[in-house]
C-alpha positions in Angstrom: 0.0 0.0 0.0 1.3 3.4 -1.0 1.2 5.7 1.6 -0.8 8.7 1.3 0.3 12.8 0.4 -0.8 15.6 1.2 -2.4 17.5 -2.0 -0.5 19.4 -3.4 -0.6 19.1 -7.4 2.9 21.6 -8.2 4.4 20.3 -5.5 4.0 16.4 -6.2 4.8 17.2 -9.9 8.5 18.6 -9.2 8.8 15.5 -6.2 7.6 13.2 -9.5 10.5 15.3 -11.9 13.6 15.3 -9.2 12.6 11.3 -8.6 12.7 10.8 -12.5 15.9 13.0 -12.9 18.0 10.8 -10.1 16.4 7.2 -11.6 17.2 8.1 -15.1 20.3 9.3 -14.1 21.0 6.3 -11.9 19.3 3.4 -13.8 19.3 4.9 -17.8 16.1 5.3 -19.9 15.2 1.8 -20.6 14.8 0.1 -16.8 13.7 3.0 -15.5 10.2 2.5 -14.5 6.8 4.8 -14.1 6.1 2.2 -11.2 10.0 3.2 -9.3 9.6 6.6 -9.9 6.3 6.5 -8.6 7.1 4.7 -5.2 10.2 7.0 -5.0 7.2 9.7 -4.6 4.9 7.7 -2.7 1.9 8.3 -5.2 0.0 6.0 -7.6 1.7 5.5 -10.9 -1.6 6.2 -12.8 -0.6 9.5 -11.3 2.4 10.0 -13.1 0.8 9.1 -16.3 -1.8 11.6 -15.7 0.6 14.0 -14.8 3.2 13.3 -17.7 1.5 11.1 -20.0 4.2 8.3 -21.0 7.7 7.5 -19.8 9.1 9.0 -23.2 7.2 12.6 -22.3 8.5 11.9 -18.0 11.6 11.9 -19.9 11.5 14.8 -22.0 10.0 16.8 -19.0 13.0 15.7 -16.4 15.7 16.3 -18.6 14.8 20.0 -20.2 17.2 22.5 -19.2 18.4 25.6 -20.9 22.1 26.2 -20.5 22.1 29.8 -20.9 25.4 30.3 -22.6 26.9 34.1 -22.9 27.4 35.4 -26.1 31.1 35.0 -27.3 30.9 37.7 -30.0 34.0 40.0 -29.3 35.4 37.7 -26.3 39.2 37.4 -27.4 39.4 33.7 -28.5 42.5 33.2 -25.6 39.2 33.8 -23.2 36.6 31.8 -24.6 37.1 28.8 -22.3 37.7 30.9 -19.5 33.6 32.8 -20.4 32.6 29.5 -21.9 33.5 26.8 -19.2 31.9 28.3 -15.9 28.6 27.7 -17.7 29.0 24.2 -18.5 30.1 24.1 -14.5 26.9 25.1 -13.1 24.6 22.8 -15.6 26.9 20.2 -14.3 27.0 20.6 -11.3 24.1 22.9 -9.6 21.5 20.9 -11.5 20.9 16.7 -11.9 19.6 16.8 -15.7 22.3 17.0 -17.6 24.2 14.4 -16.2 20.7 12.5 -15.5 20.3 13.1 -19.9 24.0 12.4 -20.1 24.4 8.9 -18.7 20.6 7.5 -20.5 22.2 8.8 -23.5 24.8 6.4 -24.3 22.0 3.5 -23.9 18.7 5.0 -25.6 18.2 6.7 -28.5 15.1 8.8 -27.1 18.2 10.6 -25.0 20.8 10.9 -27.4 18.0 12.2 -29.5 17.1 15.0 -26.6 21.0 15.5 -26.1 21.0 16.3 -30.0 18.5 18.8 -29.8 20.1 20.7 -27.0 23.2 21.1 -28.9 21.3 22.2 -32.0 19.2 24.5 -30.4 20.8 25.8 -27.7 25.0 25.3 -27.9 25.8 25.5 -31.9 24.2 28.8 -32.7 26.5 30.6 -29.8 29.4 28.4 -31.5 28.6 29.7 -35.0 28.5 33.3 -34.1 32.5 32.8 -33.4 34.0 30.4 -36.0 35.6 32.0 -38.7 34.6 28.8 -41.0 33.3 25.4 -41.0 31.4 26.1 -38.8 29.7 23.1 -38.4 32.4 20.7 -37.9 34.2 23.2 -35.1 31.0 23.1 -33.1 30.2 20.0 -33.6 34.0 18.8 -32.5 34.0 21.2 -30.0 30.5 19.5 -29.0 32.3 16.0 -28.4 35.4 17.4 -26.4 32.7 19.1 -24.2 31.0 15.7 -23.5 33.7 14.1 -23.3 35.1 16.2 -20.8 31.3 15.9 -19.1 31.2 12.0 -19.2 35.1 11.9 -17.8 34.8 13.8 -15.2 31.1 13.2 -13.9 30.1 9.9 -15.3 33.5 7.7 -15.5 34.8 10.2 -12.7 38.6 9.8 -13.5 40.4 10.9 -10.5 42.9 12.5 -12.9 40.0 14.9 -14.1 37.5 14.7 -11.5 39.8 16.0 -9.3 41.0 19.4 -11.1 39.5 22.9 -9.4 37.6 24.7 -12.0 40.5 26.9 -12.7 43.0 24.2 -13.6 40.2 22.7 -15.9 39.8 25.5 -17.6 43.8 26.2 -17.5 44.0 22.8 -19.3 41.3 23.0 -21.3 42.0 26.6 -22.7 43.6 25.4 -25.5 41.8 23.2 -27.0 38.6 24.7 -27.0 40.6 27.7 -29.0 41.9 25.9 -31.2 38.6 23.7 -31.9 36.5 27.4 -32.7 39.1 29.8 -34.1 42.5 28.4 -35.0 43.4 27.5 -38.1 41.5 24.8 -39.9 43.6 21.6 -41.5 45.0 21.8 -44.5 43.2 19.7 -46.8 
């Protein structure tokens, strides 16, 4: 027997969200269950469907986030990481979604699809604004050093880049992330 709530309907929806954020993010898409999520929140699951609808649209609801990235236009490209970096820092780490969309990513393709659309919507078009060309393949490898550098250091946790301050990240990171938007392309 499930025990009962009080009613509250806002405040079991965002108890129903955080409880789908951490199972995704602990479990992946495909065993997480309406059922766990729901006795994580003590409620009914027929209450999460009527809430949400489907897993797939639980899903999409717990792992929306807007990463609210600055706009790089005249930032002197030896600074980029340093403006850049501090915002991937706080969707990292002040907020379970991304890493939550992150780790069901590499096992369903609903995520990866949802992890797409964040970078097309929402990190490419700042990228654009500063590449002098190709644009497309400098945000898009500059998109994969990013979650890489997500996956090492919050999903695999490797000591030797878990560990780094924010400063040394960036420090080591610098570099790369100038080259990858605004040093000189390969020679074909």
């Amino acid at each position: 027997m499930v025990p009962t709530r009080a009613r509250n309907a806002q405040e079991t929806r965002a108890d129903i969200l955080a409880a789908a954020r951490t199972r995704f993010g602990a479990e992946g898409y495909e065993r997480t269950t309406l059922r766990a999520i729901a006795g994580d929140v003590g409620v009914d699951p027929a209450l999460v469907i009527r809430y949400f609808g489907s897993k797939q649209d639980l899903f999409a609801a717990a792992v929306e986030f807007t990463l609210d990235l600055p706009d790089l236009t005249g930032v002197d490209p030896d600074r980029v990481a340093e403006v850049l970096l501090p915002k991937f820092f706080a969707v990292w780490e002040d907020d379970t979604t991304f890493v939550a969309l992150l780790r069901a990513a590499m096992t369903s393709a609903t995520a990866a699809d949802t992890m797409r659309k964040v970078f097309a919507t929402q990190v490419a078009p700042v990228l654009f604004a500063v590449t002098p060309d190709n644009p497309g393949q400098r945000a898009g490898l500059m998109g994969s050093f990013i979650i890489g550098l997500a996956t090492t250091r919050y999903v695999l946790t490797n000591p030797f880049v878990a560990n780094l301050s924010h400063d040394e990240l960036i420090r080591w990171a610098a570099p790369v992330v100038r080259q990858l938007l605004v040093g000189p392309a390969p020679a074909e």
